[in-house]
C-alpha positions in Angstrom: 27.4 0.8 -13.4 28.0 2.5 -10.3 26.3 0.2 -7.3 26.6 2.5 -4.7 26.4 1.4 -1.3 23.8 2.3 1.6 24.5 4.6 4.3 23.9 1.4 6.7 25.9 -0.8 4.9 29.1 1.4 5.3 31.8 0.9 7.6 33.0 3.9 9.9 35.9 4.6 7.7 33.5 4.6 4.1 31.1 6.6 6.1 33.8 9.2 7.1 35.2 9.4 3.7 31.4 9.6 2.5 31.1 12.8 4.8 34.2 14.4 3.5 33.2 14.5 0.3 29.7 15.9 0.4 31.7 18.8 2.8 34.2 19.2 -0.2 31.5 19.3 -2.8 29.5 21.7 -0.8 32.7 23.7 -0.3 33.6 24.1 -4.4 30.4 25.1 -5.5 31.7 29.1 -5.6 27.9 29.7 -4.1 26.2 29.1 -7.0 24.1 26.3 -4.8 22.5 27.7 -1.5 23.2 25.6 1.7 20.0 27.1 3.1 16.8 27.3 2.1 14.3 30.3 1.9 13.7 29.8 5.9 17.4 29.5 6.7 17.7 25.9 7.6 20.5 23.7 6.1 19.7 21.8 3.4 21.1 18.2 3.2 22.7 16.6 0.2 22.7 13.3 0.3 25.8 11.2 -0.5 23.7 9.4 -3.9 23.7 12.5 -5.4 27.2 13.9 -4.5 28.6 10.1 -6.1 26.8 10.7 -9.0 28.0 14.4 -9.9 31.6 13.7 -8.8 31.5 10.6 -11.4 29.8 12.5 -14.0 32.5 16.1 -14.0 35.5 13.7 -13.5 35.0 11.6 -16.6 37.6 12.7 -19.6 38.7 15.1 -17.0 42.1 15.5 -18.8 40.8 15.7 -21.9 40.6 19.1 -23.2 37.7 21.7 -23.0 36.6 21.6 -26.4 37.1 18.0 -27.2 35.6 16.6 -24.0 32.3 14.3 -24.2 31.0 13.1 -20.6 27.8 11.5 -20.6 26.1 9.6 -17.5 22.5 7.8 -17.7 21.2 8.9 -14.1 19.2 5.9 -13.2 17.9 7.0 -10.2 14.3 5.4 -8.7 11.3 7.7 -8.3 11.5 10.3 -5.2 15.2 10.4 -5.0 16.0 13.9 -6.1 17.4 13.8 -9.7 16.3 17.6 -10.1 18.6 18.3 -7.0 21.2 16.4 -8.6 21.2 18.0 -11.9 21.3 21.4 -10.1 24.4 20.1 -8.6 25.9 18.9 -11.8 25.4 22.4 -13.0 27.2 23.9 -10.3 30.1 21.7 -11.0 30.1 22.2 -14.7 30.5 25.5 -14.0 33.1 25.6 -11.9 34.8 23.3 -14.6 34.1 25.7 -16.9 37.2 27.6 -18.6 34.8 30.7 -19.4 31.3 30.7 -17.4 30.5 33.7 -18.5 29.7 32.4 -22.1 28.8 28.9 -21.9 25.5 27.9 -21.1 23.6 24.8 -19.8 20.3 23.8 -22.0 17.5 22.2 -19.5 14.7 19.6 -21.2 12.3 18.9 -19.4 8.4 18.0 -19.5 5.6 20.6 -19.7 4.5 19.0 -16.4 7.5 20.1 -14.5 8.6 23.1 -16.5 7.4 25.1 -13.9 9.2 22.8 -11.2 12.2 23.5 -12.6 12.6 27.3 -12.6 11.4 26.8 -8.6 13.8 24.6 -7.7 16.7 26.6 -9.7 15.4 29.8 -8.2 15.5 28.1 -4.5 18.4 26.0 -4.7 21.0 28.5 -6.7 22.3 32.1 -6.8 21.7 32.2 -10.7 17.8 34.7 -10.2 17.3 36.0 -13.6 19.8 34.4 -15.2 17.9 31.3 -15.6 15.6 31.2 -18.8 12.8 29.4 -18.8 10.7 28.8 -22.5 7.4 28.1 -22.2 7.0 29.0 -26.0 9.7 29.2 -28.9 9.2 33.2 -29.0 10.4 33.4 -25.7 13.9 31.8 -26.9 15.0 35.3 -28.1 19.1 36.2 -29.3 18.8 39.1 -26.3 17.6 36.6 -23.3 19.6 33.4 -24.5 22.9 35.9 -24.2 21.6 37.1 -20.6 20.8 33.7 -20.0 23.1 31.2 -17.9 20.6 28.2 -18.3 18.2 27.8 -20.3 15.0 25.7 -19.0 12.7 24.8 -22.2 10.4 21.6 -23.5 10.9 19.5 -26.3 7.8 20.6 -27.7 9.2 24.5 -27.8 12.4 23.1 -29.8 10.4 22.0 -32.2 8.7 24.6 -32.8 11.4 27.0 -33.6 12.8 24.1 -35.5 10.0 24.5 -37.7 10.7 28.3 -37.7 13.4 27.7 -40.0 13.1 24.5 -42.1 10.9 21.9 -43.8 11.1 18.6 -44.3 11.5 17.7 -48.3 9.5 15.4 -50.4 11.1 15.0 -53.9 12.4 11.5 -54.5 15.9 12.1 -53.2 14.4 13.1 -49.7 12.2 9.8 -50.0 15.5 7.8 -50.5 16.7 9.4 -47.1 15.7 8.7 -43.3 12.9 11.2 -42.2 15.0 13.0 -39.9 17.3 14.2 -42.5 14.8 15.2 -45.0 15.0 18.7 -43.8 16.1 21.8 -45.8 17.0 25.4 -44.7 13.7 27.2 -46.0 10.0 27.8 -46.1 7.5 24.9 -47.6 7.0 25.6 -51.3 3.2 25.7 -50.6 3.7 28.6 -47.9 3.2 31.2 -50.9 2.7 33.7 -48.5 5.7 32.9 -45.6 7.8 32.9 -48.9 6.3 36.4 -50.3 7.0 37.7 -46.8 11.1 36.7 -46.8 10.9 38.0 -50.7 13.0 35.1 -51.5 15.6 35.1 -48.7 16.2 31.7 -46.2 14.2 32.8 -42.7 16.9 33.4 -40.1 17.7 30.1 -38.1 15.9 30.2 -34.5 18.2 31.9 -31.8 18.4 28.7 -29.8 20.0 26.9 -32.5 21.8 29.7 -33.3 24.0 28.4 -30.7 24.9 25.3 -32.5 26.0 26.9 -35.1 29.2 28.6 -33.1 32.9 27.0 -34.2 33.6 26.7 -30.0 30.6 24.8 -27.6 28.4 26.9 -26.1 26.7 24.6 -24.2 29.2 23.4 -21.1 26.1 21.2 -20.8 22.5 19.6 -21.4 20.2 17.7 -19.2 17.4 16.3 -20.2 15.0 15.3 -17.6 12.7 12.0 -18.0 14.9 11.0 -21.2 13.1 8.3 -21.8 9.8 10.2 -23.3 12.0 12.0 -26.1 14.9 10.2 -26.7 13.4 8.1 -30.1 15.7 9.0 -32.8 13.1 8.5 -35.7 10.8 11.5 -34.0 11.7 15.2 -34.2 11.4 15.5 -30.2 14.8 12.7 -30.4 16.1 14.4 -33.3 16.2 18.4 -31.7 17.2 17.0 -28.2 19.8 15.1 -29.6 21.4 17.7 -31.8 22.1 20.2 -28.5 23.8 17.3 -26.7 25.5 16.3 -29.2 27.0 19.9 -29.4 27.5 19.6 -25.6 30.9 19.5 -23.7 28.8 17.5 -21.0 25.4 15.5 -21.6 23.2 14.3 -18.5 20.0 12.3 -18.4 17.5 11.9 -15.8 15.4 8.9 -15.8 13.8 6.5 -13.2 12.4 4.3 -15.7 14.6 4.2 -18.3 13.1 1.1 -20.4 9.9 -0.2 -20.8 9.4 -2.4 -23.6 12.1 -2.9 -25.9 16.2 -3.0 -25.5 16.4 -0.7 -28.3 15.6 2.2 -26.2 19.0 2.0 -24.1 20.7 2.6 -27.9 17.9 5.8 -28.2 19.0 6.9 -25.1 22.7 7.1 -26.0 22.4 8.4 -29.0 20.7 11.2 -27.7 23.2 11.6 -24.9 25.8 11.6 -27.6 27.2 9.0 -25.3 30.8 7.5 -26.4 32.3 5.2 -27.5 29.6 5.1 -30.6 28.7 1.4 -30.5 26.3 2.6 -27.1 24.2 4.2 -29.8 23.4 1.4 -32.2 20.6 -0.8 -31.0 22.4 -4.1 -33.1 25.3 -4.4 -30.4 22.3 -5.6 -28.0 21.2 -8.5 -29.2 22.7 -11.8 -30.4 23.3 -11.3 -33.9 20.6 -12.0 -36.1 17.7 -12.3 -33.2 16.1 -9.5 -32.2 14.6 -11.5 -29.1 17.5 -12.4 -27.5 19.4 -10.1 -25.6 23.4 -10.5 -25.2 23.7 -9.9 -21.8 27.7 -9.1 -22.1 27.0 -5.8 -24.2 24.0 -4.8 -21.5 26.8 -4.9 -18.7 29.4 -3.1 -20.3 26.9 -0.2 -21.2 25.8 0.2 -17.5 29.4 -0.1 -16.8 30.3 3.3 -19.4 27.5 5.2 -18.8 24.9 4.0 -16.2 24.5 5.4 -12.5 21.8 3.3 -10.5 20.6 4.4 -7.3 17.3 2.3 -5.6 14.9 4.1 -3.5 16.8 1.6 -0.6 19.0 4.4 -0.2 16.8 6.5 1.7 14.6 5.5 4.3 11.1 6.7 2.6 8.2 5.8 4.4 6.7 1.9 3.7 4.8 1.6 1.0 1.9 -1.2 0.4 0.0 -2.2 -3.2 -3.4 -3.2 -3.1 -4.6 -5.4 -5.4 -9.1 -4.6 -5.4 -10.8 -7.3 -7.5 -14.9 -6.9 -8.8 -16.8 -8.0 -11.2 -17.4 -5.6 -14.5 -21.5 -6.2 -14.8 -20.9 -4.3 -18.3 -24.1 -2.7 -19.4 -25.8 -3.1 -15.9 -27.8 0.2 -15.4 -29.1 1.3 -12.0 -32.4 0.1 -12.8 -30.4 -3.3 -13.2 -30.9 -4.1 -16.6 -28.4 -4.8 -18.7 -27.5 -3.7 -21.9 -27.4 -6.6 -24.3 -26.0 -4.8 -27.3 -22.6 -3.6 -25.7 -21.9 -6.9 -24.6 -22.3 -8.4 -28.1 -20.1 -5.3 -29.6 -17.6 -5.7 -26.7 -17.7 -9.8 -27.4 -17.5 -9.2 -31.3 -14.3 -6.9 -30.5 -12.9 -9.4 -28.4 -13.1 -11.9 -31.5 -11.6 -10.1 -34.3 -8.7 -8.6 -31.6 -8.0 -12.6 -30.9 -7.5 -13.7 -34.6 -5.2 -10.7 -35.1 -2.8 -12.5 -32.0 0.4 -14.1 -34.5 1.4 -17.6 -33.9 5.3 -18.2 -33.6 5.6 -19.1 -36.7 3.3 -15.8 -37.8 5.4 -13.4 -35.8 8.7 -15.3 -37.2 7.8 -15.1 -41.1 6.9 -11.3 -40.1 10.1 -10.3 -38.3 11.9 -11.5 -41.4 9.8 -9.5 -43.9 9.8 -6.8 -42.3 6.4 -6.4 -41.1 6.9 -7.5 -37.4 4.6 -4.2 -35.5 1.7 -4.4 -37.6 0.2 -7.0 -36.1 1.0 -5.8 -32.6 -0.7 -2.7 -32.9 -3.6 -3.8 -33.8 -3.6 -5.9 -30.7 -2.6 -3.1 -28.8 -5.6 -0.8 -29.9 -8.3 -3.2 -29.4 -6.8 -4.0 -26.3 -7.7 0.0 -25.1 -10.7 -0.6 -26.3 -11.8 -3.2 -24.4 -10.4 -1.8 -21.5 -13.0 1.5 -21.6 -15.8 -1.6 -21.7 -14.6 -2.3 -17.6 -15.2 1.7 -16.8 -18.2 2.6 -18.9 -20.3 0.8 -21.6 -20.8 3.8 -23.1 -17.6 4.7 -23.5 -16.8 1.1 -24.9 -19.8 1.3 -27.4 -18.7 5.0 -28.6 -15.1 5.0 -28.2 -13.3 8.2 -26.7 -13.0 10.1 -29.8 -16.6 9.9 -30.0 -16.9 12.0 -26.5 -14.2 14.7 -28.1 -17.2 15.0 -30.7 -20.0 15.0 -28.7 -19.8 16.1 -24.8 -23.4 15.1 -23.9 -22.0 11.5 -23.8 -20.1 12.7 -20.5 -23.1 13.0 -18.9 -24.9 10.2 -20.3 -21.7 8.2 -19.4 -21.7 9.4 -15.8 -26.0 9.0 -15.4 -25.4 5.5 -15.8 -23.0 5.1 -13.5 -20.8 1.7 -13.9 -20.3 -1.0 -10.9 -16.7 0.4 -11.3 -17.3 3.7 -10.2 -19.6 3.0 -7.9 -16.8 0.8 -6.2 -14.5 3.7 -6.3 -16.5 6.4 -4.8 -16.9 3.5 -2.1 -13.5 3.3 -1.8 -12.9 7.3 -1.8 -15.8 7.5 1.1 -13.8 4.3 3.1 -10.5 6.0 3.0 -11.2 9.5 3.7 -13.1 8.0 7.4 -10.0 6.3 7.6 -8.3 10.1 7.8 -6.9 9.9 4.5 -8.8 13.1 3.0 -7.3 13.6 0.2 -7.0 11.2 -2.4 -5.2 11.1 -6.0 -7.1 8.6 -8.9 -4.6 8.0 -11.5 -6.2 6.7 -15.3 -4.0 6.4 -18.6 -7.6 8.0 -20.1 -8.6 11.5 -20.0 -11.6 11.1 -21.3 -12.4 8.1 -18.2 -11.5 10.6 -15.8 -13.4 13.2 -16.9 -16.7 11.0 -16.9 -15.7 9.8 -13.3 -15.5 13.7 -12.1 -19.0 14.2 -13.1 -19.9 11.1 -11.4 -18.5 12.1 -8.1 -19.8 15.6 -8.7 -22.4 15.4 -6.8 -21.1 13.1 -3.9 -19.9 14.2 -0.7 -15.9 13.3 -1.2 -14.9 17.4 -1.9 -13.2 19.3 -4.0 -12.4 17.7 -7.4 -9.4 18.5 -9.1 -8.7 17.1 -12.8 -4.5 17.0 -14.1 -4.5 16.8 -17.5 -2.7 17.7 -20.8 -4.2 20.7 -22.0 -3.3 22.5 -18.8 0.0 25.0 -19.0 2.6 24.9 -16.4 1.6 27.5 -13.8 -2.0 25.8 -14.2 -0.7 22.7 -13.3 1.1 23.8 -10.3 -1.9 25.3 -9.3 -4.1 22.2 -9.3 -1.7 20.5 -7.3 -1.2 23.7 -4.6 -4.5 23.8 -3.9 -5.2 20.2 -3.7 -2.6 19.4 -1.2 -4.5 21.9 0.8 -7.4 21.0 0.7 -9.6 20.2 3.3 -11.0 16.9 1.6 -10.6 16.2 -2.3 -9.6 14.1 -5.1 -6.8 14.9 -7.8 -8.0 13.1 -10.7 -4.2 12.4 -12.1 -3.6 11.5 -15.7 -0.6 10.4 -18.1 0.1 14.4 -18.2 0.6 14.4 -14.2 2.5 10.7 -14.0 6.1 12.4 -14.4 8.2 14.9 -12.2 5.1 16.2 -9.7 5.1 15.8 -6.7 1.8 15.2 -4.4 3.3 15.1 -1.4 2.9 15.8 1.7 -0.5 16.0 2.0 -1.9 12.4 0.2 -1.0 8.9 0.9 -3.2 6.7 -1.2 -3.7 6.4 -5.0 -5.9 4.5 -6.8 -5.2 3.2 -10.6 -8.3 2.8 -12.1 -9.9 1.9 -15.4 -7.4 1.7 -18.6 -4.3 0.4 -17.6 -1.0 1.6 -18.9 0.4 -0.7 -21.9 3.8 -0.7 -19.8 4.7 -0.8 -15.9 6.9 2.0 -16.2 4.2 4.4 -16.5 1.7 3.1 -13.9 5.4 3.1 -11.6 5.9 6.7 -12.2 2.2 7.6 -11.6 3.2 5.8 -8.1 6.4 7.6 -7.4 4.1 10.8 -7.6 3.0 10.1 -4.1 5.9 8.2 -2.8 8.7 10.2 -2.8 11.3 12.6 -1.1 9.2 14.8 1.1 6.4 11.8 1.8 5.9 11.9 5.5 3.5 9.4 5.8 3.2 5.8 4.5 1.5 5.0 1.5 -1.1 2.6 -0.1 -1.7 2.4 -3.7 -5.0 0.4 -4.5 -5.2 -1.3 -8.1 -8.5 -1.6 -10.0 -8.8 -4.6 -11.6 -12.2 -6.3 -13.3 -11.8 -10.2 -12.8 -10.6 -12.3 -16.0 -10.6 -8.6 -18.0 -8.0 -7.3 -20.3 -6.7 -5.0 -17.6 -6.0 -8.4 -15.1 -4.0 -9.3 -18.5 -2.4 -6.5 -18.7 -1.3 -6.6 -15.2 0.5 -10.2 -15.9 2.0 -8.3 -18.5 3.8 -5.6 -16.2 4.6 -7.9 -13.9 6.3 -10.3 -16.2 8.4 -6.6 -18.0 9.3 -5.9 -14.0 10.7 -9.5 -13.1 12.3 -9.8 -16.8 13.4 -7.2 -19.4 13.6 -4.1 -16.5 16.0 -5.7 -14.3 17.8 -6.8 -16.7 18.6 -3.6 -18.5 18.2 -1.2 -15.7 20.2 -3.8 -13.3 21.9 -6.0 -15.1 19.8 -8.7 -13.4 19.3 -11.6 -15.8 18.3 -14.2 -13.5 14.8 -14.1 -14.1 15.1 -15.0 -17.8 15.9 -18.7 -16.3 18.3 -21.3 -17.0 19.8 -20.8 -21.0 17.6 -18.3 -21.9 17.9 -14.2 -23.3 15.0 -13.9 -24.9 13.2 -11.1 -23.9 9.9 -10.4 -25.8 6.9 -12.9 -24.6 4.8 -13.8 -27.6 1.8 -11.6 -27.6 -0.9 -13.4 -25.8 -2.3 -10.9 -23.7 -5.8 -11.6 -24.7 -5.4 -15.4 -24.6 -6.8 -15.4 -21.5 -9.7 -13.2 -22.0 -13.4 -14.4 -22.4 -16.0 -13.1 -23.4 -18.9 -11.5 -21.2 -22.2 -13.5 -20.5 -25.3 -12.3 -20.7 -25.2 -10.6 -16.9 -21.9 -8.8 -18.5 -19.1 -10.5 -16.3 -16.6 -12.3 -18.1 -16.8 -16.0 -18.3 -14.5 -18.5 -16.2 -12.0 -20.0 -18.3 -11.4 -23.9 -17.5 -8.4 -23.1 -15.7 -10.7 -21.5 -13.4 -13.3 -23.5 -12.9 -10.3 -26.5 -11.7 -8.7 -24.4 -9.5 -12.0 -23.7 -7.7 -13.0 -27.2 -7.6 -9.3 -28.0 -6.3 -9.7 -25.2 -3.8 -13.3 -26.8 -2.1 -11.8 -30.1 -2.0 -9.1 -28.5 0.2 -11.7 -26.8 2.2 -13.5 -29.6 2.6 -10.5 -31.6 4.0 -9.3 -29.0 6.2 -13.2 -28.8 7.7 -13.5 -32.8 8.1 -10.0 -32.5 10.2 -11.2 -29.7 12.6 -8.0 -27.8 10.7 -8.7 -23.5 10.3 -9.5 -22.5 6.9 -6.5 -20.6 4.9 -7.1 -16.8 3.5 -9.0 -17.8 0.4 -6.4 -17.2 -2.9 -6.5 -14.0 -4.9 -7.8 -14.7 -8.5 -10.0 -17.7 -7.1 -13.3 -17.7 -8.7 -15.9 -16.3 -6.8 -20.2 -15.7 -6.8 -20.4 -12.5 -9.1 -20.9 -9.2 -6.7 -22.2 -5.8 -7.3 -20.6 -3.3 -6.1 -22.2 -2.6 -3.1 -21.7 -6.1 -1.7 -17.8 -6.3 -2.5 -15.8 -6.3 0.4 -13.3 -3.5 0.8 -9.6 -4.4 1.9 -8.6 -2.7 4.9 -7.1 0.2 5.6 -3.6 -0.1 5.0 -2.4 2.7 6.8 -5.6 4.2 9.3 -4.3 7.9 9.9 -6.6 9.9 13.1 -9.3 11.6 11.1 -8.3 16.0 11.6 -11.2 17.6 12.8 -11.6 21.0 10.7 -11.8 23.8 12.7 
């Protein structure tokens, strides 16, 4: 792994060697890249990115066009400017290039950035209409792709003119075969009519892979952006990315968040890359033979050191950023006339019974493992775990579930009439940070279908426009949204999985909430973040964590926190020393609801006895510290406390007060 060193941590003579070559770089770049922008001020590049290119072009540099494989994993945290990177490994590809006219670069990117993309290619190079950009597999035509110098495009849209032109087989041979190489040349013998149509012939193989079917590569090279969310070789988004950079002279990936709950995923994300040697691509090198738990931490280093480039957000001096951690108490069922609803907490504590029995023992999960059936039992967990989390937001989305609400939309409304103690604390929170001249604020939920009930709560409140990022939205919809919300007077972005990667909300907000159902990883809730706090942030930045006390979500968070200290740094850093003393093993058991209870009859969860001795431990202390005269300390997060609505729960300050702007 390249560890590249800080600007401040240079000496005068690295620092002038540093300058030199960012001027050389900027020099060889035939002005493809333009060194002003739209305004004509000069842009920077910043040394990170100049490293990272110059190490990526010069690997297998004397190795001939046609048989040269370069690959580099561009580990770079959120905000750093990976899509100004890969812009400048284009450049240099191109200039590597022994006929420019006819290679081409392929661009993968996310739906949520496709958009992005052809911006930032249009600003930052010369290329205008030579860039392509596929929103849909139609657009991928033989004329454009030959005008074309890159191609921008989403795994979805190669798979659809995959599809064009092949179908996956299911006689018994096929069976005997991996799923990804079950597919035949053809039409589905059941399409009667796509077969009458073709009168017998094989349909014509989709322009786009058309060009993997030339004897010399005509892709100089591939990127694919946020690598991480397509790079599983067992799923046709893995298997179509893979087979362009695997016919690529050069392969880049662009990832912040590279791993986020199994080791496996750094062989995915070679294999996709095509990376060599070919022992980066098979998951078994990672772990000690014979134990999938334990990682051998020899095999993690050397990878980083053949195909990793890791930059932290240390290298450039973004603004301070502070996490807030905003405890309350659920009240499930409580309705604002103040009863409660007695049935969803007994179908809430009946869930919460049948997910604990499903949780394996170590001797469970180990007889599993070894037949094969290791997953099974982890899913199940997983699912009911989401479940319970939609109890915390809404009891009637935990007593319907959210594909009941795709069925029938009046239980939006009924959802937001009877308004939960969590959204009532988050319009409180909205109201207490917008005074605080923060008007515009972005609520990030893993759930859609949360969001959408929490819009037509704050409806008719006075916290302005609302603006909800999801899925289902295209590309120049998307950008939209975010246009008009960063110009806003006052407003809320309601931000969702769809939003978490390559946008950027900045300048313009400074504080994000995470509320309701909390991402099964870290990685995603840490991209969500990165939306906000990023290059072009001018201000600092407070996120502010939802979390129900003793509820699956304060589980969850244990979880993420324990993936951060453990099985990230070690396979995005190398950093093993939070494993302990004689220990690689990387998976904890799953006990994420062992510390769950159930709800009691006022629908807060019950104190565990754990609990109940820490806050007997804590008022002996108190008491001491009062008989002595001595100042009591800041009372510990997690202690247990007297249950409070939501009106009565006291807000955390401000992190960052901004002068409220006076509109005109």
């Amino acid at each position: 792994m390249v560890r590249q060193k800080k600007w401040t941590e240079m000496d005068e003579e690295l620092r002038a060697q540093a300058k030199a070559m960012v001027a050389r770089f900027e020099k060889d770049l035939r002005g493809i890249v333009k060194m002003k922008d739209p305004y004509g001020v000069r842009r920077k590049l910043y040394t990170h990115q100049v490293v990272a290119v110059q190490r990526f072009t010069l690997r297998n540099h004397q190795v001939p066009w046609r048989e040269r494989k370069s690959s580099l994993l561009a580990v770079h945290d959120l905000g750093l400017g990976k899509t100004i990177t890969a812009i400048l490994a284009i450049a240099r590809v191109h200039d590597e290039c022994p006929d420019p006219v006819a290679n081409k670069t392929m661009v993968v990117v996310p739906l949520a950035v496709l958009t992005a993309w052809h911006d930032a290619l249009q600003s930052w190079t010369t290329l205008g209409d030579r860039v392509l950009v596929g929103h849909k597999q139609v657009d991928l035509t033989k004329e454009a792709i030959a005008a074309a110098k890159v191609i921008v495009t989403t795994p979805d849209v190669l798979k659809a003119a995959f599809k064009s032109f092949v179908y996956m087989g299911t006689s018994p041979e096929d069976k005997k075969k991996p799923k990804m190489q079950r597919f035949h040349h053809g039409v589905e013998p059941s399409n009667t009519a796509r077969l009458a149509q073709l009168g017998g012939a094989l349909p014509p193989v989709h322009p786009i892979f058309a060009l993997l079917t030339q004897q010399a590569p005509a892709l100089a090279l591939t990127v694919v952006d946020e690598i991480q969310k397509c790079s599983n070789p067992t799923t046709l988004s893995g298997h179509v990315v893979a087979m362009f950079c695997t016919d690529s002279v050069y392969t880049l990936g662009l990832s912040a968040t590279p791993v986020s709950n199994d080791p496996s995923q750094l062989a995915h994300l070679a294999k996709t890359l095509n990376a060599q040697p070919q022992w980066l691509q098979h998951a078994q090198y990672l772990f000690v033979k014979g134990n999938k738990h334990r990682i051998k931490e020899e095999t993690v280093k050397k990878y980083h050191d053949l195909l990793v480039d890791r930059v932290t957000s240390s290298f450039l001096d973004l603004p301070p950023k502070k996490i807030v951690l905003l405890e309350y108490d659920p009240w499930v069922g409580r309705g604002a006339d103040g009863q409660t609803d007695q049935a969803a907490i007994e179908a809430h504590n009946e869930m919460l019974a049948s997910a604990k029995k499903a949780v394996a023992t170590n001797e469970v999960e180990a007889r599993e493992l070894a037949q094969g059936k290791f997953g099974e039992r982890e899913r199940k967990v997983i699912a009911a775990t989401m479940a319970l989390g939609h109890y915390e937001f809404s009891s009637v989305l935990g007593v319907h579930g959210a594909a009941a609400f795709d069925k029938n939309k009046e239980l939006f409304a009924e959802a937001a009439a009877r308004g939960s103690e969590c959204m009532r604390l988050i319009l409180r929170m909205l109201r207490s940070r917008q005074e605080a001249g923060h008007p515009r604020i972005c609520v990030f939920s893993e759930s859609v279908t949360q969001l959408r009930i929490l819009e037509l709560y704050l409806q008719p409140t006075d916290v302005g426009a609302l603006y909800l990022y999801e899925g289902q939205l295209s590309g120049v919809e998307r950008g939209r949204i975010v246009h008009d919300f960063l110009r806003c007077d006052r407003g809320v972005l309601l931000l969702s999985t769809a939003g978490a990667i390559g946008t950027t909300i900045c300048p313009g907000c400074e504080v994000m909430f995470s509320v309701g159902n909390l991402p099964w990883d870290s990685t995603t809730a840490d991209q969500a973040f990165g939306r906000v706090h990023r290059i072009g942030q001018t201000q600092p930045v407070e996120i502010v964590q939802f979390v129900a006390r003793r509820s699956v979500t304060a589980a969850k968070l244990t979880l993420h926190d324990d993936k951060r200290e453990r099985l990230e740094r070690a396979l995005r850093d190398e950093d093993f020393s939070a494993f302990g003393l004689d220990s690689d093993i990387w998976r904890r058991q799953m006990q994420i609801l062992g510390s769950c209870t159930t709800l009691n009859t006022t629908g807060n969860y019950l104190a565990t006895t754990r609990q109940l001795a820490e806050l007997r431990a804590w008022e002996r202390k108190i008491e001491a510290l009062d008989a002595q005269g001595i100042p009591r300390p800041p009372t510990p997060m997690g202690l247990l406390q007297r249950p409070r609505l939501a009106a009565s729960v006291p807000l955390p300050p401000v992190a960052f007060p901004q002068p409220v702007q006076k509109t005109p």
